[in-house]
N, C-alpha and C positions, 0 to 999 in steps of 0.2 A: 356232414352238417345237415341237419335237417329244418325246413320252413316251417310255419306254424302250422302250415295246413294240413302237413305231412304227419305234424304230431300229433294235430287234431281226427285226423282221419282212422290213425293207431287208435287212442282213445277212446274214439267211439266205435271201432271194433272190440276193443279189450271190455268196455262196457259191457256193450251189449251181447257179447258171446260169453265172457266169465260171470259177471253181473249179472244177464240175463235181464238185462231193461231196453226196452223199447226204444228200437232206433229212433222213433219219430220222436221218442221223446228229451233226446240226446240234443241239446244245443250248447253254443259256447257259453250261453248265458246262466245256463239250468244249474240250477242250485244245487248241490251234489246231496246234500243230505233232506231237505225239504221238499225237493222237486225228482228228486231220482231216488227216494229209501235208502241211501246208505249209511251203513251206520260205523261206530268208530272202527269197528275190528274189518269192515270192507276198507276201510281209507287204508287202514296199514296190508291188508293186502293189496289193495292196489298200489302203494309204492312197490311192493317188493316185486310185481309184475310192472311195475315199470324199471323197475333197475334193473329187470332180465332184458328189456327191448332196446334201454339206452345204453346198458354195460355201464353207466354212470351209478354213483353212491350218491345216493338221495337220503338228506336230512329229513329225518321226522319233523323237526323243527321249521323247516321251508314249508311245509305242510298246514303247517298250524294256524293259518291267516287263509288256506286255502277254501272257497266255498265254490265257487262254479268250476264247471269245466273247463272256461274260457282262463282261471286261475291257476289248474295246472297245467295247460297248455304254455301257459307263459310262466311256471318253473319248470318247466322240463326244455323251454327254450332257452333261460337262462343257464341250463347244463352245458348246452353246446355250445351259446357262444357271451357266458360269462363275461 
């Protein structure tokens, strides 16, 4: 089981090392597409690198309401303890 912060930490590794954005600019609040450039085809890579870290099957559809960081952080905490 993993804490938010733990997920958060992945996260803004996975960002900023695959993404290529700027750690300082990584917060839980930051807006994923307005505030960090990503655009629809990063969102669906980034689930598929996250269901490589979780081993969990992440809906596109959990996704879909998703804007900040702070947002998938808290559906990928919902994986673990649903």
């Amino acid at each position: 089981m993993q804490t938010k912060d733990e997920i958060y930490a992945q996260l803004k590794q996975i960002l900023s090392e695959d993404f290529e954005i700027d750690a300082k600019n990584i917060s839980f609040d930051a807006n994923l597409y307005e505030e960090l450039d990503l655009d629809s085809i990063d969102a669906v890579d980034l689930v598929v690198k996250l269901r490589e870290i979780t081993g969990k099957k992440i809906s596109p559809d959990a996704f879909k309401t998703v804007r900040t960081v702070g947002d998938i952080v808290d559906e990928v905490y919902k994986l673990f303890h649903g």
